[in-house]
C-alpha positions in Angstrom: 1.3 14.2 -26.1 0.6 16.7 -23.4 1.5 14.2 -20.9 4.5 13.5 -22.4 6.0 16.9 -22.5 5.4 16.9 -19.2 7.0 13.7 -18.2 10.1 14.8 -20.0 9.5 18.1 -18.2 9.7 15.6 -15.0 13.0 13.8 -15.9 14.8 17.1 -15.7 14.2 17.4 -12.3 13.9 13.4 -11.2 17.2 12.8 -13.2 19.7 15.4 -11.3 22.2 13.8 -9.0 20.9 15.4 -5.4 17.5 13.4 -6.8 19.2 10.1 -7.7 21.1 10.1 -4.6 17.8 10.3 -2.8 16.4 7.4 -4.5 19.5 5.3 -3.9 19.2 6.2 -0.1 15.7 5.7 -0.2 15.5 2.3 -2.0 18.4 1.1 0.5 16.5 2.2 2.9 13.2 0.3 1.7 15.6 -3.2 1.2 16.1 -2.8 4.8 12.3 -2.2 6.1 11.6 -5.0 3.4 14.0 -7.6 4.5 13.3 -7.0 8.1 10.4 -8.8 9.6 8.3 -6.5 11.8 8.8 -3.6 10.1 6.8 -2.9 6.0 6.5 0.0 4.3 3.7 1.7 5.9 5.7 1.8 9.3 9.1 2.5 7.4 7.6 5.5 5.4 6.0 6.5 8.5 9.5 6.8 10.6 10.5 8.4 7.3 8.6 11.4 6.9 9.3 13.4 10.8 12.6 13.7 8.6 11.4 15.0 5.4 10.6 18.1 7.2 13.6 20.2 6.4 13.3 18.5 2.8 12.0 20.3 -0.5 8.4 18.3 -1.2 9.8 17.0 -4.6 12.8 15.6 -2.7 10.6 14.0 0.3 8.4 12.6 -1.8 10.8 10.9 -4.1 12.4 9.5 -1.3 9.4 8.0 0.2 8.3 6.5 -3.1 11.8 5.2 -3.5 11.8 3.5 0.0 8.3 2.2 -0.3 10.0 0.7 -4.2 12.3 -1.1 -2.2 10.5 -2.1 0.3 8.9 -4.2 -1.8 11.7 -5.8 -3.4 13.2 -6.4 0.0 10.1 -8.5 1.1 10.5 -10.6 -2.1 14.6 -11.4 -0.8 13.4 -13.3 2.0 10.4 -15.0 1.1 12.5 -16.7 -1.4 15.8 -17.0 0.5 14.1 -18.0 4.0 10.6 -18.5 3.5 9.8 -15.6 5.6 7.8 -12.8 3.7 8.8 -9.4 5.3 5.6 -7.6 3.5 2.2 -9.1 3.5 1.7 -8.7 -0.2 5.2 -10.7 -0.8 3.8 -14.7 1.1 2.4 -15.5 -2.3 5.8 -15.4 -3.2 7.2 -18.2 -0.7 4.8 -20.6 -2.0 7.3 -21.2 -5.1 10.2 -18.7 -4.5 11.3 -21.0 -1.2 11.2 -24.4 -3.1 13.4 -23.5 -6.0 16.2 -21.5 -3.9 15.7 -24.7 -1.8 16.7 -26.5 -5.3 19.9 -24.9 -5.5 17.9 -22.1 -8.3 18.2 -18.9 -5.6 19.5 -17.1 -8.3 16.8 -18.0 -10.7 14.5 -17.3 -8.6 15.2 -14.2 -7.5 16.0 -13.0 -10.7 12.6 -14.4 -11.8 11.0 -12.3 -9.0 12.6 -8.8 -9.2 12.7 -8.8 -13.3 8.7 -9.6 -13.0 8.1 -6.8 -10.3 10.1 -4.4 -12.8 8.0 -4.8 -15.3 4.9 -4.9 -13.1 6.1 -1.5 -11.6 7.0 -0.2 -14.9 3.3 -1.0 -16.3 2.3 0.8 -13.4 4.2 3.7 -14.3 3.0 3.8 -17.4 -0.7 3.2 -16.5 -0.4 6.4 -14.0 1.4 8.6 -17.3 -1.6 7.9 -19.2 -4.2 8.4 -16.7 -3.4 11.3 -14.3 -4.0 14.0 -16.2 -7.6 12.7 -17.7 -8.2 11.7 -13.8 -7.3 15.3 -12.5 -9.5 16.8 -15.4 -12.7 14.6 -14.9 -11.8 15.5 -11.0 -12.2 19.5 -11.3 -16.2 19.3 -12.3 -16.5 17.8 -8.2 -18.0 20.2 -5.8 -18.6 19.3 -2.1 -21.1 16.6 -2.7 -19.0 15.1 -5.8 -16.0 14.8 -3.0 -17.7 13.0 -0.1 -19.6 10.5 -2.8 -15.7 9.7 -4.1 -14.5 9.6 0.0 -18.0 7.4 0.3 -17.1 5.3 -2.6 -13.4 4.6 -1.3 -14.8 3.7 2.2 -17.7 0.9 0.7 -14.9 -0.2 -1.9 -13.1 -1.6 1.5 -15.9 -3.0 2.6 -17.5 -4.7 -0.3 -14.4 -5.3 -2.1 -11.6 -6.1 0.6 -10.7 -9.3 1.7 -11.6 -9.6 4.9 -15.3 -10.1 6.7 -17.3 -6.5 5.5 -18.5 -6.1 9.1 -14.8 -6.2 10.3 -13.9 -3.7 7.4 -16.5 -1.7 9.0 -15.3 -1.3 12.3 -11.7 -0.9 11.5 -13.8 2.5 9.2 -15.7 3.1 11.8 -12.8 3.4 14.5 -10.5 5.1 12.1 -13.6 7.9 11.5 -13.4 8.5 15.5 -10.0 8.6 15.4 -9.9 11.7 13.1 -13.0 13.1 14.8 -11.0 13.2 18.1 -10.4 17.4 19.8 -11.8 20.3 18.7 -14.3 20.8 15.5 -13.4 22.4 13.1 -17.2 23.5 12.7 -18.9 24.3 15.5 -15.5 24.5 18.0 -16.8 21.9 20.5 -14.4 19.2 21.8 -15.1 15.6 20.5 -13.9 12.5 22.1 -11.2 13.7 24.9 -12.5 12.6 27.8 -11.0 15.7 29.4 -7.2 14.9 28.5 -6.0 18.0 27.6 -3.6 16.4 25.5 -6.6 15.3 22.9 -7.7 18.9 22.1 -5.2 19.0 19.2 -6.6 15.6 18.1 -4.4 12.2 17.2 -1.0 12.2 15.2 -2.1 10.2 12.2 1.7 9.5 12.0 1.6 8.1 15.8 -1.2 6.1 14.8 0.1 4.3 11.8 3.7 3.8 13.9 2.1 2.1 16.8 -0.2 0.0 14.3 2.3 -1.0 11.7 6.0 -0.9 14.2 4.8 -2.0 17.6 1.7 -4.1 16.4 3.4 -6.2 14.0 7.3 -6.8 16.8 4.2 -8.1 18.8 3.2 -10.5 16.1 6.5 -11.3 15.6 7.4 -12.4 19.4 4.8 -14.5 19.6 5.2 -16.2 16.4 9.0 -16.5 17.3 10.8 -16.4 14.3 13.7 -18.6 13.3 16.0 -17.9 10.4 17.0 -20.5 7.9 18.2 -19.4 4.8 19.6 -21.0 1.8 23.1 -19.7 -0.3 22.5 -16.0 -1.0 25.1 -15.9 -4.0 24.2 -14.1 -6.8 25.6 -15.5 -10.4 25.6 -13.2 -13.3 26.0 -16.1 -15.6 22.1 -17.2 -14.3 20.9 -13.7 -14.1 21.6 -13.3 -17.9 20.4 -16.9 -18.8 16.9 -16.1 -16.5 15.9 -13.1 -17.9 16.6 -14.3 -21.6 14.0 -16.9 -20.1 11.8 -14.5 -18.8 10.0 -13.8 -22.5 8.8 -17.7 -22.6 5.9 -16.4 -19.8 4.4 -13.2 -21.6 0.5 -14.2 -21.3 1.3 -14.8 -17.2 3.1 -11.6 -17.4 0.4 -9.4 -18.6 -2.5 -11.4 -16.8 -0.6 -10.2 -13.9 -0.4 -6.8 -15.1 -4.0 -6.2 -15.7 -4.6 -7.6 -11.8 -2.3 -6.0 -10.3 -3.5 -2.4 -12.4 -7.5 -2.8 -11.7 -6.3 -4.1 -7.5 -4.0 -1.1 -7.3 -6.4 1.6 -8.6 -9.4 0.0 -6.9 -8.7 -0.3 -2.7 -7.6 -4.1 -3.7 -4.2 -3.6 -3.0 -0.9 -5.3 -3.6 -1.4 -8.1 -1.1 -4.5 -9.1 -2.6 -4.1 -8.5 -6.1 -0.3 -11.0 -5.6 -3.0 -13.6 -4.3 -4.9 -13.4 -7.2 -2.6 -13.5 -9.7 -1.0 -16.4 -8.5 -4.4 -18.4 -8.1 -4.6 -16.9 -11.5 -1.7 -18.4 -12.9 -2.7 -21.6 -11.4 -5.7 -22.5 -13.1 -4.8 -21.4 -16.1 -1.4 -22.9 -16.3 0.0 -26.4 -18.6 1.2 -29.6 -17.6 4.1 -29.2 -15.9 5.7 -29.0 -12.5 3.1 -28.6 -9.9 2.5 -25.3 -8.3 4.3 -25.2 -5.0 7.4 -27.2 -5.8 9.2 -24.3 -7.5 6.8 -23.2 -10.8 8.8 -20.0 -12.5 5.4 -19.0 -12.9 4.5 -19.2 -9.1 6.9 -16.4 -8.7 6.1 -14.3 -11.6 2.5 -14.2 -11.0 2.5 -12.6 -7.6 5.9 -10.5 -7.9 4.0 -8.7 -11.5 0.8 -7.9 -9.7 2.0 -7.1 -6.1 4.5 -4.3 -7.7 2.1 -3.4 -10.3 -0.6 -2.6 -7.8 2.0 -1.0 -5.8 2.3 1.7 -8.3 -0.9 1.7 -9.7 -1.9 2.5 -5.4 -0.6 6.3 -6.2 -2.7 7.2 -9.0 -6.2 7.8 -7.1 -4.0 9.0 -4.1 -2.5 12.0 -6.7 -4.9 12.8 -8.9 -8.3 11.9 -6.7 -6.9 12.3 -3.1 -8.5 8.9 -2.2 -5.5 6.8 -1.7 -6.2 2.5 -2.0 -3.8 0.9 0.4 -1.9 1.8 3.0 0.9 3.1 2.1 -0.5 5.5 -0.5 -2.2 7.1 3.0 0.7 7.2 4.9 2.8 9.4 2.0 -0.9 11.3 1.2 -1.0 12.1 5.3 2.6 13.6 4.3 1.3 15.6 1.7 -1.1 17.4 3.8 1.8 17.5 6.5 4.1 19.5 4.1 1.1 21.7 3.0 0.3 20.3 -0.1 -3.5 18.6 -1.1 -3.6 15.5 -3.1 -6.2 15.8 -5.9 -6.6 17.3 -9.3 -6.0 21.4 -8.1 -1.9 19.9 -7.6 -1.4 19.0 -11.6 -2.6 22.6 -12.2 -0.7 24.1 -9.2 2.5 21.9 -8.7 3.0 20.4 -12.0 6.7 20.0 -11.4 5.7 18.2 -8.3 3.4 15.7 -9.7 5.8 14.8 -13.4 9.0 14.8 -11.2 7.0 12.6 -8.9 6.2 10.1 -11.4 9.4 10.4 -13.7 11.4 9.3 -10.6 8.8 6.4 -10.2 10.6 5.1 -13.6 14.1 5.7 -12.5 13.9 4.4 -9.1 12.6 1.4 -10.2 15.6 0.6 -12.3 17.7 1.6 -9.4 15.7 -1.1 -7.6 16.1 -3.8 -9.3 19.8 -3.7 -9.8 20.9 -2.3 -6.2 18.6 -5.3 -5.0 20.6 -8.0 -7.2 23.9 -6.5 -6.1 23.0 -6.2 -2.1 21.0 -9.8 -2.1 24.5 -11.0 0.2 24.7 -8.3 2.5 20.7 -9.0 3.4 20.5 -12.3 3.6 23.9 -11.9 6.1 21.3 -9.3 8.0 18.9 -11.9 8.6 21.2 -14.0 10.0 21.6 -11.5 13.3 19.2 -12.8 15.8 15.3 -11.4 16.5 16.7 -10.6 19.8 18.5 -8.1 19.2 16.8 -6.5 15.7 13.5 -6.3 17.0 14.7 -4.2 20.1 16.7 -2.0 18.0 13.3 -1.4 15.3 11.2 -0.9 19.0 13.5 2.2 19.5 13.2 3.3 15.8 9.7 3.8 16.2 9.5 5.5 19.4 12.0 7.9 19.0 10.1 8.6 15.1 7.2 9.0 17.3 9.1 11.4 19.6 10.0 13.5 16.9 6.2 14.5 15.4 5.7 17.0 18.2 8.4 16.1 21.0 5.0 14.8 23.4 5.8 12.2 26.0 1.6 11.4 25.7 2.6 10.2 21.7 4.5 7.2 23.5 1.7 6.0 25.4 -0.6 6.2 22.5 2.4 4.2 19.8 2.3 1.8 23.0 -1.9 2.1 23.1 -1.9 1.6 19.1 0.8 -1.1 19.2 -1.7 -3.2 21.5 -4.5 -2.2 18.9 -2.8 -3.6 16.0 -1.7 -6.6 17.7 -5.3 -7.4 19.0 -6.8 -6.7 15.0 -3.8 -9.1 13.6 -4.8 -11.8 16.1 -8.7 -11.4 15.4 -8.2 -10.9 11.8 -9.6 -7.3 11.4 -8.1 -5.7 8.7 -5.8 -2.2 9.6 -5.8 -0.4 5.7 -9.4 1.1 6.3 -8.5 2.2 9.8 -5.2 4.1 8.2 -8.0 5.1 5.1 -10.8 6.8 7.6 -7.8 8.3 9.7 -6.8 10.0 6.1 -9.8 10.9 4.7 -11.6 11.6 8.2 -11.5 15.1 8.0 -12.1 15.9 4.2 -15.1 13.4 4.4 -16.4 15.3 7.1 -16.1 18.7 5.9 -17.5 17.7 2.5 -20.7 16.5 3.9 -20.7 19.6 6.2 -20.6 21.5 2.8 -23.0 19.6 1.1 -25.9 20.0 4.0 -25.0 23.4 4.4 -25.7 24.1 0.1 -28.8 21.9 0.5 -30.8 23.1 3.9 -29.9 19.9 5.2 -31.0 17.7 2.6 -29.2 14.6 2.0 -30.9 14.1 -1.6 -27.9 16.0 -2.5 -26.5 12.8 -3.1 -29.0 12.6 -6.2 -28.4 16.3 -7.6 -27.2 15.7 -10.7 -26.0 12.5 -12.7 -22.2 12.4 -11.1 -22.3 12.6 -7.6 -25.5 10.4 -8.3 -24.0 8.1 -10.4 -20.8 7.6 -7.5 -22.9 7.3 -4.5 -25.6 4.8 -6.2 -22.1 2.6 -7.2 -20.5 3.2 -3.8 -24.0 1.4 -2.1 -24.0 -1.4 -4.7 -20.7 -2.1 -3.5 -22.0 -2.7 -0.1 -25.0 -4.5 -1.4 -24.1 -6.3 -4.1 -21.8 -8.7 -2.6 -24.3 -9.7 0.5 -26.8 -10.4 -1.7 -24.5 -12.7 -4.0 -23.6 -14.1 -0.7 -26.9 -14.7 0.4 -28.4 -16.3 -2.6 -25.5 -18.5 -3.1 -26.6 -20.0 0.7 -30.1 -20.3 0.2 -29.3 -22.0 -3.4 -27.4 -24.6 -1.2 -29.8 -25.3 1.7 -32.2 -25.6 -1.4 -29.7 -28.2 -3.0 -29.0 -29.8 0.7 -32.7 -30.2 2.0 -33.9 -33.1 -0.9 -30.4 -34.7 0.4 -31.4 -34.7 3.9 -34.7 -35.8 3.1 
């Protein structure tokens, strides 16, 4: 009940008409970076925030949530309209949303896909009403060691749990930790990692960082892949809007199987790309006779739009109330936190509340601005689309370079968007993943000056680690995480060459 004053407390101030102008702009804002290929919400929140500076923080955050909302919804218009997914976490989509616009169904279908990822995002919502304030709470018993065992945990979650190979996750970790550890110490006052470039001392822009890996890396990726638009008709009828979503109700058990992916992906470093996967190979096994997946299955596109937006949401609960964010875009708006002055983690329900509940009460309203500002602008972005690569992807090249201009007005910030550009390009192409590198950037710093904290309370000791039962407890889950799935892996393989050999012989 406490939660709830709060949240009505939150509505006051998310439900002005300065705040839902911000959320309109935002989530317009977030079709575009959606709908356009090369760009994504992390890069599009990251152009975002130089500015938010002049911004109240309740303001620049609602407006970042907002675009990062409809960013989301905007990757879902073309995956279904021109098999082209303009967020990672919206190609599950295609595999479905594609063949029944193809049908002459585009309505259907994307009614299908932004009705699911409204109640995905509302679950989320809810699931973050419920749980912030218990999180915060449990939060304010951590000390030092407490904090680097959660920062520890977040870092083997990628690894152990994340999709890619764990010893990529672990470089992308291991170079994002050397990022943040670049200029001066904050310690001892010694210089780390400039190779005598003055411009170093003051360390890396994290914004920089994410820009050149998300913006530049990903026009790369684009060029070579060489993108050619083909859409279908773009013409929404309110007629099959109505007639969908009285269909909608027919697919309740996909709908909440979705939901509780998408929740457990979102709060653990899963993430929405991911958890969309899942759902749908979810879906799949457990669906009826019917139309095959892949030829235009309603449930194809519910499956993947429910969990994708519901782990969407779900991404900003650890980031609020733990300061551990689980994708990439929750770092990106945390970084932005710490930019404006403010420190995600339980101290800000106690010390901003008004921040946090207005936060999260325009987390329900922007969502319903989503999903009917993206019904009404479907036309407009499809008829975007249609401009060629050639002249959008030179126009979002000077986007990002003049929002990296803008952090700190330094002609060295170009060469490094250019430098990190390259870098993401060259982790796309060998399949490291880029999340933990944003993560380590993030959490860099707090890691480190946790564990500086904790040796210092201890002489040096790490069986700090093992103090008491929580910080205990966290670190001895964080290394199972690591362990755990090697040794699954590595008893599965000898079970086979066991199984193989008697073949052989």
């Amino acid at each position: 009940m406490e939660n709830f004053g709060l949240l009505l407390d939150g509505f006051q101030i998310a439900l002005t008409p300065s705040h839902i102008a911000i959320m309109v702009v935002g989530v317009l804002l977030g079709l575009v970076v959606g709908v356009l290929p090369g760009l994504g919400a992390p890069n599009g929140v990251s152009l975002l925030i130089p500015l938010t500076f002049s911004m109240e923080p309740v303001s620049a955050i609602i407006l970042l949530a907002s675009m990062y909302w409809g960013a989301l919804f905007g990757g879902s218009t073309t995956s279904i309209l021109f098999n082209i997914p303009g967020e990672p976490s919206s190609v599950a989509t295609t595999f479905d949303g594609y063949p029944m616009a193809r049908d002459g169904q585009a309505t259907r279908a994307l009614t299908l896909a932004f009705m699911s990822a409204g109640i995905g995002a509302l679950v989320g919502v809810i699931v973050i009403t419920l749980l912030s304030s218990w999180a915060a709470e449990f939060a304010l018993r951590f000390g030092a060691p407490e904090y680097f065992a959660v920062y520890f945990l977040a870092f083997c979650a990628f690894i152990g749990m994340g999709s890619a190979a764990p010893a990529k996750t672990a470089v992308s970790l291991l170079l994002g930790l050397a990022l943040s550890s670049v200029g001066m110490d904050t310690i001892t006052g010694s210089l780390r990692l400039t190779f005598g470039i003055s411009e170093l001392i003051g360390g890396i822009s994290f914004l920089v960082v994410v820009i050149g890996l998300f913006g530049i890396g990903e026009i790369l990726i684009t060029i070579q892949h060489g993108l050619k638009f083909r859409g279908v008709s773009s013409r929404v009828d309110l007629r099959d809007v109505f007639r969908t979503i009285a269909e909608l109700p027919r697919y309740y058990a996909t709908l909440i199987r979705s939901c509780l992916v998408g929740t457990w992906m979102g709060i653990t470093p899963g993430g929405p790309t991911a958890a969309s996967f899942m759902s749908y190979g979810i879906a799949r096994q457990w669906s009826r006779r019917g139309k095959p997946f892949g030829t235009g299955r309603p449930e194809g596109i519910i499956a993947p739009e429910t969990a994708d937006h519901s782990a969407g949401t779900c991404a900003m609960l650890p980031m609020l109330a733990l300061g551990v964010p689980s994708s990439a875009t929750a770092a990106v708006m945390m970084g932005g936190l710490m930019i404006w002055g403010l420190t995600p983690g339980p101290m800000l329900f106690t010390t901003k509340p008004d921040f946090v509940w207005g936060l999260i009460a325009s987390m329900y309203v922007a969502n319903i601005v989503g999903v009917i500002l993206v019904l009404a602008t479907v036309p407009m972005f499809a008829a975007l689309l249609r401009i060629p690569f050639a002249i959008i992807g030179p126009m979002i090249v000077a986007v990002c370079f003049v929002g990296a201009y803008t952090v700190s007005s330094a002609t060295f910030d170009l060469w490094l968007v250019l430098a990190f550009g390259i870098v993401g390009y060259v982790f796309n192409k060998l399949q490291y993943p880029i999340a933990p590198l944003v993560l380590a950037m993030v959490l860099g710093h707090k890691a480190e000056n946790a564990f500086h904290q904790s040796m210092i309370m201890s002489d040096g000791s790490v069986l700090v680690f093992w103090s008491n039962p929580l910080v205990g407890s966290i670190i001895t889950l964080a290394l199972a995480l690591v362990a755990v799935p090697q040794l699954v892996r590595f008893a599965t393989r000898l079970r086979r060459t066991e199984v193989d050999e008697p073949l052989v012989k």
